[in-house]
Structure formats: structure tokens, C-alpha cells
N, C-alpha and C positions, 0 to 999 in steps of 0.2 A: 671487596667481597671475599668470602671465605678466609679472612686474617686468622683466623681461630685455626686454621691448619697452619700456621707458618711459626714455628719456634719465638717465645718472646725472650730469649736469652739472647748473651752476645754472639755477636754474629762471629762465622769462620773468614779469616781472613784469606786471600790470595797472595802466590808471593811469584815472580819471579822466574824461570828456572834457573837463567844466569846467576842470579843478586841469590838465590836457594846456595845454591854453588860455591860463591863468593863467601857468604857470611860462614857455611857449616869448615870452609878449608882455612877459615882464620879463627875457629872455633868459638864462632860466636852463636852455633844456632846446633840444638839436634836434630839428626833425622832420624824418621822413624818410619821404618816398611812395615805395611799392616797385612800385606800378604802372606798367602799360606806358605810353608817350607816348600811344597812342592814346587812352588812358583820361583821359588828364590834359586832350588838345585838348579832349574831349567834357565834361568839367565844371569843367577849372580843377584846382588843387592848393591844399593849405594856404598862406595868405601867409606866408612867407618859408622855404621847405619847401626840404628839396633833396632830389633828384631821383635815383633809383637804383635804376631794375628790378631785382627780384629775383633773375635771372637772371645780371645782375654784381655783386651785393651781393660775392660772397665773393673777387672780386680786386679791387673798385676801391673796398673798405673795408678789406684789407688795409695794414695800417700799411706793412709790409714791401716792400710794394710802389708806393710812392711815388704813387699815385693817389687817396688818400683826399680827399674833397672838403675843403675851404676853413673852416677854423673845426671840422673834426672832431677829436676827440682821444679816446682809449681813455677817459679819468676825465673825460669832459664828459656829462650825462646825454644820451641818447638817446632815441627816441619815436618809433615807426613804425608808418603803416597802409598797407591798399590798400582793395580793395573793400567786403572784410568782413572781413577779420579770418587770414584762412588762410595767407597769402604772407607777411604782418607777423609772424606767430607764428615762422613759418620762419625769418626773416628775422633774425628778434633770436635766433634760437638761432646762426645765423651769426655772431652779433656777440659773445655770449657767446665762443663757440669762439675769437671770432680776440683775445681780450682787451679785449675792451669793459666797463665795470665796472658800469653803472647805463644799463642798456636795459627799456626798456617796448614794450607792446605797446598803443597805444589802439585797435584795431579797425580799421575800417571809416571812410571819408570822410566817411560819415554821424555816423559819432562825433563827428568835429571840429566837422562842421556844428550838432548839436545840443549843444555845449559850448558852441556861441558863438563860434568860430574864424573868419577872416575868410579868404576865398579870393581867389585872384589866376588870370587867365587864363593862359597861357604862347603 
């Protein structure tokens, strides 16, 4: 019942927060905070994180548009949160859409913190 509301693209994967952790500090994975700057001043961001509110996710990770950040690539895995989990979900459905191949959603800031993920001020 009601499938017509449920996305028929691929789906966002879950990851981890340890194994998020494990892969981004042997650089096999990026991360991405989709949180406002505001949110970042007040408690720092994943170390070595990049930085892209959700609100420009879908031009400034557009390939086609010459803005993708530094070390991004469609087939390099992906890994995104914000606060808790809701923007990050959105966020990789955006990534899916624009041709990203291997996006994850690990939640929330809190996720990374209790994976063991080490944070940096900005």
C-alpha cells in the first residue's frame, strides 16, 4: 500500500559508526557533514570532514558543475551526517540521483563520536 510514496531508486545504505571510522582514517571513505556552519562552530566536525550544507549538496556535488569538492569522485565511497540522521539521509539520496555509486548514511555527529572518530574545531 501506498509504494508510490517510497523512492524507486537505489536505496541509502547504513554504515557502521566504528567500521565509518575505521575505513575514513585508512582513507578509504569520505566524510561529509551536511550541517549548517553554525552547528559545526558549536561542536567542531569530523577530522578531516568536508563541509557542505545540505541546502548546496545538489550543485556544489554536482560533477557537472565544476564545484565538487577536492578529492570527491562519483566511485570513491561516501559517508555523510548532521545532527541526527534526517538531512544525511536526504543528502545521499541527492548523491545517488547525481551518480554517486557507494554513499552511506552514518547518522548523527553523535554517531561518529561514539564510533570513536576524532573531531577538529573549524
Amino acid at each position: 500500500m501506498f509504494s508510490f510514496l517510497r523512492p524507486s531508486g537505489p536505496k541509502v545504505k547504513r554504515i557502521a559508526p566504528a567500521e565509518a571510522v575505521a575505513r575514513a582514517e585508512r582513507g578509504e571513505l569520505t566524510i561529509l557533514d551536511v550541517r549548517e556552519l553554525s552547528e559545526l562552530k558549536t561542536s567542531g566536525k569530523a577530522r578531516g570532514a568536508v563541509h557542505v550544507p545540505l541546502a548546496t549538496v545538489p550543485m556544489r556535488m554536482n560533477p557537472g558543475m565544476g564545484e565538487v569538492p577536492e578529492g570527491v569522485t562519483l566511485d570513491r565511497p561516501i559517508c555523510l551526517y548532521c545532527a541526527a540522521g534526517g538531512r544525511s539521509g536526504r543528502a545521499a539520496e541527492v548523491l545517488l540521483g547525481l551518480g554517486y555509486t557507494e554513499v552511506y548514511n552514518l547518522g548523527g555527529f553523535g554517531d561518529w563520536l561514539a564510533g570513536g572518530g576524532k573531531t577538529e574545531k573549524i
